[in-house]
C-alpha positions in Angstrom: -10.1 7.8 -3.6 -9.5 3.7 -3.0 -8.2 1.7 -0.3 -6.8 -1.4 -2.2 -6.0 -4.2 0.6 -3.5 -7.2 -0.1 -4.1 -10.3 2.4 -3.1 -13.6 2.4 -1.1 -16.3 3.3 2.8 -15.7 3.9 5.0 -15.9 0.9 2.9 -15.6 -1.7 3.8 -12.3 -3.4 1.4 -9.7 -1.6 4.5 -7.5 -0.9 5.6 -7.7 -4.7 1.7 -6.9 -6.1 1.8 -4.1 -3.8 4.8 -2.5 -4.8 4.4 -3.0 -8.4 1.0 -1.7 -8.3 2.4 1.6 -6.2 4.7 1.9 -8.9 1.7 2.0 -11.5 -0.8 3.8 -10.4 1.8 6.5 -7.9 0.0 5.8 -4.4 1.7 4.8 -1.4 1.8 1.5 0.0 1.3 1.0 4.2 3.1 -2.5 5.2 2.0 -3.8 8.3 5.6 -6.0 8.2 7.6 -2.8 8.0 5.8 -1.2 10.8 6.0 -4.1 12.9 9.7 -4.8 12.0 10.3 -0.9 13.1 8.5 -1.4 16.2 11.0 -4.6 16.8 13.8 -2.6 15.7 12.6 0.4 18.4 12.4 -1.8 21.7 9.1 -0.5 21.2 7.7 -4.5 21.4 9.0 -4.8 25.3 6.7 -2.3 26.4 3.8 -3.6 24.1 3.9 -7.5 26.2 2.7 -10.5 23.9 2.6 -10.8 20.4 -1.6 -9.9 20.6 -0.4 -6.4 22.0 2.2 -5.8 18.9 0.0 -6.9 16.1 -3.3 -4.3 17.7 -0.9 -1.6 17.7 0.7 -2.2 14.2 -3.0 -2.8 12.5 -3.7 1.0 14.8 -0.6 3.0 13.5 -2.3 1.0 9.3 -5.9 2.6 10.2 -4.7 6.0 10.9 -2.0 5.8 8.0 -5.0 4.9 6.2 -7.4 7.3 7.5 -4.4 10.4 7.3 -4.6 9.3 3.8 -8.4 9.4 2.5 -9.2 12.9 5.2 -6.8 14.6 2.4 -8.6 12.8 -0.2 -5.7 10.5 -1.3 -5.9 6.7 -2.4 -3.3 4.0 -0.5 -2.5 0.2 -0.6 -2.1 -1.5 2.3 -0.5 -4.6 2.6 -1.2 -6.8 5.6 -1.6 -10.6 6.2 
């Protein structure tokens, strides 16, 4: 079981790595951009006020992804900044 973690600055082809890795190795990959853009995409971000708020909660819903993910003894990627 392996956490593999992609960080860095913007642009620089951590979402790319990511995916191509999933591809290679067949574990999932947990994007802290996609849940933040589904939070956005929700209304969920009005009730969260300030941008501090939004980023704790998305980096919350990526720990328990993650921790879902090794209790049934499963490896992920996550991809975060």
């Amino acid at each position: 079981m392996q956490l593999i973690l992609f960080t860095g600055l913007p642009g620089t082809g951590k979402s790319t790595l990511a995916e191509a890795l999933s591809q290679m190795i067949n574990v999932p990959v947990f994007s802290k951009d996609l849940i933040e853009a589904a939070l956005r995409r929700g209304n969920i971000t009005t009730v969260l006020n300030g941008s501090q708020s939004v980023s704790y909660a998305v980096y919350e819903i990526l720990f328990m992804l993650v921790e879902q993910q090794f209790h049934v003894h499963q490896s992920c990627i996550v991809d975060c900044k």
